[in-house]
N, CA, C and O atoms as a GROMACS GRO file, in nm:
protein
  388
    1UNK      N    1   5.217  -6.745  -0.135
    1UNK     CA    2   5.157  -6.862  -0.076
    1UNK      C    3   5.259  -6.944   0.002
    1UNK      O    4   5.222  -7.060   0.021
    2UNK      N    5   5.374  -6.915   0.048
    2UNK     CA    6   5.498  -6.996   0.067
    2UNK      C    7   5.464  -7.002   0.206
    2UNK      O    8   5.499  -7.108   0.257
    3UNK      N    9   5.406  -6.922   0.283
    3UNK     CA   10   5.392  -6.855   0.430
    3UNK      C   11   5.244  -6.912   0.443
    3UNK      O   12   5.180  -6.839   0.520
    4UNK      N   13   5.170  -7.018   0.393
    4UNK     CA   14   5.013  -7.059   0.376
    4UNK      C   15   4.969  -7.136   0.426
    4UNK      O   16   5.031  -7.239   0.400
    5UNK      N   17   4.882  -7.155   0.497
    5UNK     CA   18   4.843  -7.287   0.568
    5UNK      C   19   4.935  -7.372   0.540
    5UNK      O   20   4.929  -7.456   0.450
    6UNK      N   21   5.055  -7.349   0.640
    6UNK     CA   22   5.144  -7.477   0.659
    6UNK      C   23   5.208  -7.500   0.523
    6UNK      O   24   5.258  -7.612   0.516
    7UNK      N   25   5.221  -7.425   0.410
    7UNK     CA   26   5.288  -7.482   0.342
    7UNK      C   27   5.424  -7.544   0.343
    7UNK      O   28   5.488  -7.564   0.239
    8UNK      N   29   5.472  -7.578   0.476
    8UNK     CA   30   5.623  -7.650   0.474
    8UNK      C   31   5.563  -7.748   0.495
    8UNK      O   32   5.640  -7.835   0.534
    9UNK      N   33   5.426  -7.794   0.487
    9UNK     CA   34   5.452  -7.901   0.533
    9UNK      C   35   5.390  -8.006   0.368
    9UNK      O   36   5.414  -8.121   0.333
   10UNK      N   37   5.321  -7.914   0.315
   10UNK     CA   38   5.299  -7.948   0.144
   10UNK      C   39   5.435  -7.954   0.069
   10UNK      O   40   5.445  -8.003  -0.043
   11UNK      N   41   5.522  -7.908   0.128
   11UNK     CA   42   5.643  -7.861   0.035
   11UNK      C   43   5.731  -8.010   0.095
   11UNK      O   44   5.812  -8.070   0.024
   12UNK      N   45   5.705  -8.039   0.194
   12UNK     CA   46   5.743  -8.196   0.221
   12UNK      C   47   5.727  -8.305   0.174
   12UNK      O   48   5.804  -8.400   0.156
   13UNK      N   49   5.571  -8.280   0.145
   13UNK     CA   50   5.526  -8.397   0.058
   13UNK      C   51   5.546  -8.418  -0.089
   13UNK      O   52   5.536  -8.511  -0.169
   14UNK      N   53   5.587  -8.260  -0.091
   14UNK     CA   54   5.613  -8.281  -0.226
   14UNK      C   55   5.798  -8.287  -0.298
   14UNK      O   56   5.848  -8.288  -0.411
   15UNK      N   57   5.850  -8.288  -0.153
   15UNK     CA   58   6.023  -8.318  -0.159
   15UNK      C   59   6.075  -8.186  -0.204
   15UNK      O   60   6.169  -8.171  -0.282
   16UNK      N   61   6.002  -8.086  -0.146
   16UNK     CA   62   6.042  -7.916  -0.198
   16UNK      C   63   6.075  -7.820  -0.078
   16UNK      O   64   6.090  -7.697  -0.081
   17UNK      N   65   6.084  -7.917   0.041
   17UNK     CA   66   6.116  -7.821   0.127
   17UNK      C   67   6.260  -7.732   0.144
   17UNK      O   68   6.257  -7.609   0.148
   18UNK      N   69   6.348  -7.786   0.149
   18UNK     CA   70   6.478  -7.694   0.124
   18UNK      C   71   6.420  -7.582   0.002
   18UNK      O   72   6.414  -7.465   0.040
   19UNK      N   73   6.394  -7.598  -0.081
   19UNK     CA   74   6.357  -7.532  -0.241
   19UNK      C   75   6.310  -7.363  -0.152
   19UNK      O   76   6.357  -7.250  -0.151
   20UNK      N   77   6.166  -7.452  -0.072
   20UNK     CA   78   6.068  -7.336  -0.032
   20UNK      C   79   6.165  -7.247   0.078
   20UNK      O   80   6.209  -7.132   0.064
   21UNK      N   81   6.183  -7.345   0.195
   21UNK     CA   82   6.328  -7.235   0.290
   21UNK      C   83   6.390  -7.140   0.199
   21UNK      O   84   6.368  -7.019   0.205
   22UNK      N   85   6.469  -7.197   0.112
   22UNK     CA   86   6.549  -7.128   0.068
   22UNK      C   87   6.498  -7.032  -0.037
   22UNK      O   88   6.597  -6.975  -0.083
   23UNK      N   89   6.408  -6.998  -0.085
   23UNK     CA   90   6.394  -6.912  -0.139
   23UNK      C   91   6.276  -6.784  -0.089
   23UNK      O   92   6.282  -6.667  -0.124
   24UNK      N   93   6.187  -6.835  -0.013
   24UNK     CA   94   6.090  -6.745   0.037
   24UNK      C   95   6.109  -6.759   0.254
   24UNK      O   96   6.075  -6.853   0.326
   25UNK      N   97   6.165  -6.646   0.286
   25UNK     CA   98   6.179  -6.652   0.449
   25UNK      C   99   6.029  -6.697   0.484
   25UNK      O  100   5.926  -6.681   0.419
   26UNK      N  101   6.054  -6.762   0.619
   26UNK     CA  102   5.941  -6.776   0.698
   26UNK      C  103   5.875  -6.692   0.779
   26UNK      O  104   5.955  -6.604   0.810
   27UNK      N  105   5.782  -6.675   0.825
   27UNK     CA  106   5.657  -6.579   0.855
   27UNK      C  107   5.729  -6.614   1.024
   27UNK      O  108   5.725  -6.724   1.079
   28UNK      N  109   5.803  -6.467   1.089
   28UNK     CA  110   5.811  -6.529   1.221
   28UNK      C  111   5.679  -6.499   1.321
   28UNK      O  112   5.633  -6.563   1.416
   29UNK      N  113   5.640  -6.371   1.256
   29UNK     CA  114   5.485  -6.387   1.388
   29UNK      C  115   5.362  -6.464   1.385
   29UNK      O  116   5.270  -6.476   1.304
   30UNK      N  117   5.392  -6.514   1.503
   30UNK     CA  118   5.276  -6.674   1.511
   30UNK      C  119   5.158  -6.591   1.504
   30UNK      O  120   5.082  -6.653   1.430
   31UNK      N  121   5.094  -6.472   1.544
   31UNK     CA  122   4.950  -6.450   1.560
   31UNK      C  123   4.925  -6.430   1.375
   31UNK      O  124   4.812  -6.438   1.328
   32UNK      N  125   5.028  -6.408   1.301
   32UNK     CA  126   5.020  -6.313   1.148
   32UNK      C  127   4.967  -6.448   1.073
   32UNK      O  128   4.865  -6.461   1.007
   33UNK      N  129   5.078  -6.554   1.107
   33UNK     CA  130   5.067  -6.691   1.042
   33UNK      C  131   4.893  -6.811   1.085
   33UNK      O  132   4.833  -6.899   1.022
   34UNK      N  133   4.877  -6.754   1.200
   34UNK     CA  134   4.742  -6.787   1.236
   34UNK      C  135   4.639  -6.722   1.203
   34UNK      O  136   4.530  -6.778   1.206
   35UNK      N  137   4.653  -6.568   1.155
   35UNK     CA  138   4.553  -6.540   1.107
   35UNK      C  139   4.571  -6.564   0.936
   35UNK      O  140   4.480  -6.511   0.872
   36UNK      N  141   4.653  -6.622   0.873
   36UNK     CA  142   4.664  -6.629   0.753
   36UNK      C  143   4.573  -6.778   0.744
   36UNK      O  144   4.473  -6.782   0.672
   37UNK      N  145   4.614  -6.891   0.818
   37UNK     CA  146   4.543  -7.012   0.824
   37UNK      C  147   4.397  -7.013   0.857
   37UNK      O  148   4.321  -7.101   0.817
   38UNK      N  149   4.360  -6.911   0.934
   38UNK     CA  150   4.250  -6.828   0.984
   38UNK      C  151   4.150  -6.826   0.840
   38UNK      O  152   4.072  -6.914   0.807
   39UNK      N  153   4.181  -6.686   0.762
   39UNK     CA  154   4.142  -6.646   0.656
   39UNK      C  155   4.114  -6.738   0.544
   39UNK      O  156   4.016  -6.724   0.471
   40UNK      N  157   4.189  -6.822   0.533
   40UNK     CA  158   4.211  -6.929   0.429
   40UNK      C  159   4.118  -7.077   0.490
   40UNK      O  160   4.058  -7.138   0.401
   41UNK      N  161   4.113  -7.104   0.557
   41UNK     CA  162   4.066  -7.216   0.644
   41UNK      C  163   3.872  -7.185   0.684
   41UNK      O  164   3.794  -7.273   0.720
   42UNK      N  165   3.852  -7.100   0.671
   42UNK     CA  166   3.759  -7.091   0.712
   42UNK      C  167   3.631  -6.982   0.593
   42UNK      O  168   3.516  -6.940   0.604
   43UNK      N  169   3.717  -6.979   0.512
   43UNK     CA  170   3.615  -6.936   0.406
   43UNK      C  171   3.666  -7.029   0.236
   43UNK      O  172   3.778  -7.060   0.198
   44UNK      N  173   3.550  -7.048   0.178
   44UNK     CA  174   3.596  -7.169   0.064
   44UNK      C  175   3.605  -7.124  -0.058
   44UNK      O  176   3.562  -7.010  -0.078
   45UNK      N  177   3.656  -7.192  -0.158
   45UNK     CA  178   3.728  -7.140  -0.229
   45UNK      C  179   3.647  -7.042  -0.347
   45UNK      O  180   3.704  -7.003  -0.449
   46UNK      N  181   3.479  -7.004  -0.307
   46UNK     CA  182   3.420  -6.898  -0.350
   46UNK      C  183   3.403  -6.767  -0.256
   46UNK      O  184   3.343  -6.671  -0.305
   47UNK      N  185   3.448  -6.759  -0.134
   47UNK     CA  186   3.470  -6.687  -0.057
   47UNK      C  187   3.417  -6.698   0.016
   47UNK      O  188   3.436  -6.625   0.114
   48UNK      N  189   3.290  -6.818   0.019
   48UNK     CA  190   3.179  -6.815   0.135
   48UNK      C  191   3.244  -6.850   0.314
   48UNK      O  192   3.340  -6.921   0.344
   49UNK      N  193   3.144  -6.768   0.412
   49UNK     CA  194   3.225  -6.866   0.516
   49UNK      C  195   3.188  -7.001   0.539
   49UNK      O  196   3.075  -7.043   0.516
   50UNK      N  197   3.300  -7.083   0.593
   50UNK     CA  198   3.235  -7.179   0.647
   50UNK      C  199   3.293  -7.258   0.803
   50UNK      O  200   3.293  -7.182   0.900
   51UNK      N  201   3.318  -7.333   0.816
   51UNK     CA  202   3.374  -7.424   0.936
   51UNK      C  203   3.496  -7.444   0.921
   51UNK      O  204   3.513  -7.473   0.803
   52UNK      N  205   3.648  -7.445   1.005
   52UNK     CA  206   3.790  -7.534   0.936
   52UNK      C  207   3.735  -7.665   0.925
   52UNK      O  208   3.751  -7.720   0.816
   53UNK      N  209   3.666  -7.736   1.030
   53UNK     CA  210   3.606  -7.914   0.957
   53UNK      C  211   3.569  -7.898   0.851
   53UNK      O  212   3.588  -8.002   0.787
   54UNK      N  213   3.506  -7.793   0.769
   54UNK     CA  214   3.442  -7.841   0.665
   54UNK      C  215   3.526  -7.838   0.505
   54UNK      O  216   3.528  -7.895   0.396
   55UNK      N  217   3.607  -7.691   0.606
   55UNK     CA  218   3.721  -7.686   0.471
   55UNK      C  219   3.867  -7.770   0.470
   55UNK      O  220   3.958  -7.762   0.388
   56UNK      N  221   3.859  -7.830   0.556
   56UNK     CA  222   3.962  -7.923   0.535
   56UNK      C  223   3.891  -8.074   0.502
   56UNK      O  224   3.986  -8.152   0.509
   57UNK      N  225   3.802  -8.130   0.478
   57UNK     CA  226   3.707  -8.201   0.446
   57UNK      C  227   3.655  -8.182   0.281
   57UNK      O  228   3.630  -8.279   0.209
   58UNK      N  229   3.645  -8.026   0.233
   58UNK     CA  230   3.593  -8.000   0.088
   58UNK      C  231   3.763  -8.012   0.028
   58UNK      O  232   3.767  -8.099  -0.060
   59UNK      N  233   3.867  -7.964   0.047
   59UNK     CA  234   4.005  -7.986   0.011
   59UNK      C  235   4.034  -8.151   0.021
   59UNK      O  236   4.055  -8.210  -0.084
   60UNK      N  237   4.035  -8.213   0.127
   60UNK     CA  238   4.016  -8.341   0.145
   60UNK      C  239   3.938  -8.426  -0.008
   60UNK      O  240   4.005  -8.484  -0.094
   61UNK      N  241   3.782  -8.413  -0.009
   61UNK     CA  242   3.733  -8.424  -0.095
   61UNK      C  243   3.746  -8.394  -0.260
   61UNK      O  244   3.714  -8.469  -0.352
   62UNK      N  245   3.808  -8.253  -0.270
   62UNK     CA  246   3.824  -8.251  -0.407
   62UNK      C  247   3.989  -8.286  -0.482
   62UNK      O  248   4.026  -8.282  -0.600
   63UNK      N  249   4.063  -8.319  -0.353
   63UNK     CA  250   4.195  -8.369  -0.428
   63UNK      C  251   4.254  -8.513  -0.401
   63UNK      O  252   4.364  -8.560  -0.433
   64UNK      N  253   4.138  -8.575  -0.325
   64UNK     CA  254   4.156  -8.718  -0.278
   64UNK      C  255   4.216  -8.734  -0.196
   64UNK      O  256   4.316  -8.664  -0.195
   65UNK      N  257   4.201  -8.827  -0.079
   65UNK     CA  258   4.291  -8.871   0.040
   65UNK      C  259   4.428  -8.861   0.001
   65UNK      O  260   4.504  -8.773   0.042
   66UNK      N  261   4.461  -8.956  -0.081
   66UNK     CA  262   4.572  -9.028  -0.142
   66UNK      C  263   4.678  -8.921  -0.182
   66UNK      O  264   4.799  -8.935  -0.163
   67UNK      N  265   4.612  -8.798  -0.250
   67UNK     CA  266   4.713  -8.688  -0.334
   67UNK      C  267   4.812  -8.672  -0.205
   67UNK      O  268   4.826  -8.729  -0.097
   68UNK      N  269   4.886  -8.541  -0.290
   68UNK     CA  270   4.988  -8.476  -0.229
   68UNK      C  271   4.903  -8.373  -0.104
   68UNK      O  272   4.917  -8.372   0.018
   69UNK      N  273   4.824  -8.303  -0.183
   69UNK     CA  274   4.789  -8.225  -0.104
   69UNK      C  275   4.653  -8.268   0.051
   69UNK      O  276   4.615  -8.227   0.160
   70UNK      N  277   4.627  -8.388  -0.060
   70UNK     CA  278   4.485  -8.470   0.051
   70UNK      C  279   4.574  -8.512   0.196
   70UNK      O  280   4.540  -8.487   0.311
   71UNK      N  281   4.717  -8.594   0.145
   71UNK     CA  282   4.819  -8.634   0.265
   71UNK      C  283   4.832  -8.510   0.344
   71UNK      O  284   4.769  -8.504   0.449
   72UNK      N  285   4.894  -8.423   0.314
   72UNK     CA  286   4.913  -8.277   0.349
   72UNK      C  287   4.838  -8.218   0.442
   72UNK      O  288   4.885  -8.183   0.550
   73UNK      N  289   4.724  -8.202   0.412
   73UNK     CA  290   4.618  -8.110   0.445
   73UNK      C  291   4.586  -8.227   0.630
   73UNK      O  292   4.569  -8.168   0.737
   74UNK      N  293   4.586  -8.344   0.624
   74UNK     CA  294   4.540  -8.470   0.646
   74UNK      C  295   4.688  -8.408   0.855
   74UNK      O  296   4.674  -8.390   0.976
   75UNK      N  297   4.798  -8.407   0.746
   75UNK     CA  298   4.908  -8.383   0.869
   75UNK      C  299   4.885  -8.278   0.919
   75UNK      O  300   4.926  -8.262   1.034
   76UNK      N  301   4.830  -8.195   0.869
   76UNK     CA  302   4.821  -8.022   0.904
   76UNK      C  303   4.712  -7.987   0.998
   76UNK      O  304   4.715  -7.902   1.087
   77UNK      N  305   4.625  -8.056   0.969
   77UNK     CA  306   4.467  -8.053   1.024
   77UNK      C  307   4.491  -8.027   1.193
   77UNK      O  308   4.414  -7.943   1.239
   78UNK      N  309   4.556  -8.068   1.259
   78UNK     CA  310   4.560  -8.052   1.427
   78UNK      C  311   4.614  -7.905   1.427
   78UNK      O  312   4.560  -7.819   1.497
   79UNK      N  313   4.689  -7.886   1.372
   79UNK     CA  314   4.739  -7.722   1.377
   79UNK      C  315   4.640  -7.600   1.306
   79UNK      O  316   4.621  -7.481   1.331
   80UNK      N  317   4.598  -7.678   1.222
   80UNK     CA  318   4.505  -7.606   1.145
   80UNK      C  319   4.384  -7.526   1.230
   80UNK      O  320   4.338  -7.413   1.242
   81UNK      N  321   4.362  -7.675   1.286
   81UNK     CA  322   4.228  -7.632   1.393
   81UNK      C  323   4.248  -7.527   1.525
   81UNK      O  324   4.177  -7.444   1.581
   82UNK      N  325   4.397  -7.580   1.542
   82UNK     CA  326   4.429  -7.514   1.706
   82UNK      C  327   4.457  -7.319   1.630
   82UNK      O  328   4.442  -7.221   1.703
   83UNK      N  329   4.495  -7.307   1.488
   83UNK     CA  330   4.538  -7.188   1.448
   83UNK      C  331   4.409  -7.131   1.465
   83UNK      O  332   4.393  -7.027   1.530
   84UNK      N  333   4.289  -7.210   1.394
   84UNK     CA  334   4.155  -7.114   1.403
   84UNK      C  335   4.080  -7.082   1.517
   84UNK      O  336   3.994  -6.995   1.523
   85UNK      N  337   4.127  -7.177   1.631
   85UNK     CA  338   4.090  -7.140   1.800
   85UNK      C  339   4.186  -7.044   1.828
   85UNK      O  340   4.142  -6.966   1.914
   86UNK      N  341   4.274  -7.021   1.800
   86UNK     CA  342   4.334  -6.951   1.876
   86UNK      C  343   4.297  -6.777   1.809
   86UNK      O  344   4.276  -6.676   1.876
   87UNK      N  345   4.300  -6.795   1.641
   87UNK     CA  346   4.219  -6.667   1.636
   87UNK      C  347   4.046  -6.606   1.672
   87UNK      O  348   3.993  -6.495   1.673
   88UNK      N  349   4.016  -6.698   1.689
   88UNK     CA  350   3.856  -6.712   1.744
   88UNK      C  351   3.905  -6.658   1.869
   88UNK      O  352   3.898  -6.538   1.896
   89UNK      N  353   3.960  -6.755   1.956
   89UNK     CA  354   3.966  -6.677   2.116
   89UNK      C  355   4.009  -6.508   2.131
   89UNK      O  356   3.966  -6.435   2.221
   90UNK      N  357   4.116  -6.460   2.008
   90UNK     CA  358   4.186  -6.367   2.048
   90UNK      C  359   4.063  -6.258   1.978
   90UNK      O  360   4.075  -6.138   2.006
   91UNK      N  361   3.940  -6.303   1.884
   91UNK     CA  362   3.857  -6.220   1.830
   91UNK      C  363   3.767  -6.215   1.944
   91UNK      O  364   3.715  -6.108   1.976
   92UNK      N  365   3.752  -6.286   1.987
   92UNK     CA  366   3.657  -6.303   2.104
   92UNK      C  367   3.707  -6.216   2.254
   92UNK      O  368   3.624  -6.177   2.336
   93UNK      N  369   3.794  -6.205   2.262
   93UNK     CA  370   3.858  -6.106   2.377
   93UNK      C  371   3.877  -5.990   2.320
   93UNK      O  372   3.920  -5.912   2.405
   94UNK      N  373   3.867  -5.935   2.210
   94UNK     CA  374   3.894  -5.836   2.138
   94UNK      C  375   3.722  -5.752   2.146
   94UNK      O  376   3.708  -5.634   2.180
   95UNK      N  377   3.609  -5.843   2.109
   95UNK     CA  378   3.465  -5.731   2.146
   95UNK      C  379   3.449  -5.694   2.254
   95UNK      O  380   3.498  -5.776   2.333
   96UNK      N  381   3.387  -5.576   2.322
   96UNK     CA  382   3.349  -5.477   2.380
   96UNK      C  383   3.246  -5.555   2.433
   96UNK      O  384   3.166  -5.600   2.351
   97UNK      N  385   3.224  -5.590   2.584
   97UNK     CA  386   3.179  -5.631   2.667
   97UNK      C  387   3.044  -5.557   2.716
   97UNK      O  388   2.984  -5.599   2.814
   0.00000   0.00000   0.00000
């Protein structure tokens, strides 16, 4: 999970970032790391699909604004969204015309 929806940036909030660098490398391919935020972002935590608004909104909701992870999720959200457009577009150029 070190390589997870943005987890450097949870690992900030939670004053663990050197910790996480240093022990698990970072994910260098941007399409691998977008489809990981992809996968995770857009289906909930029973596997159903759903929307990134909605799953960053049910995460939002079940750990409170205020938490570590509610702050988190809260900073992440613009990247979050642009990760799931950008795998949408590249699925979308990918079907057979």
């Amino acid at each position: 999970m070190a390589n997870h929806s943005f987890a450097l940036l949870e690992a900030e909030e939670r004053r663990l970032r050197d910790v996480l660098e240093a022990e698990f490398p970072l994910l260098e391919d941007p399409l691998l790391v977008d489809a990981l935020v992809y996968c995770d972002m857009t289906t909930t935590p029973d596997g159903e699909p759903t929307t990134a608004q909605d799953r960053v909104a049910e995460i939002v909701s079940r750990y409170g604004a205020d938490s570590v992870v509610g702050r988190f999720i809260r900073r992440a959200e613009p990247e979050i969204f642009a990760a799931v457009e950008r795998v949408e577009a590249a699925l979308a150029m990918a079907q057979p015309r």
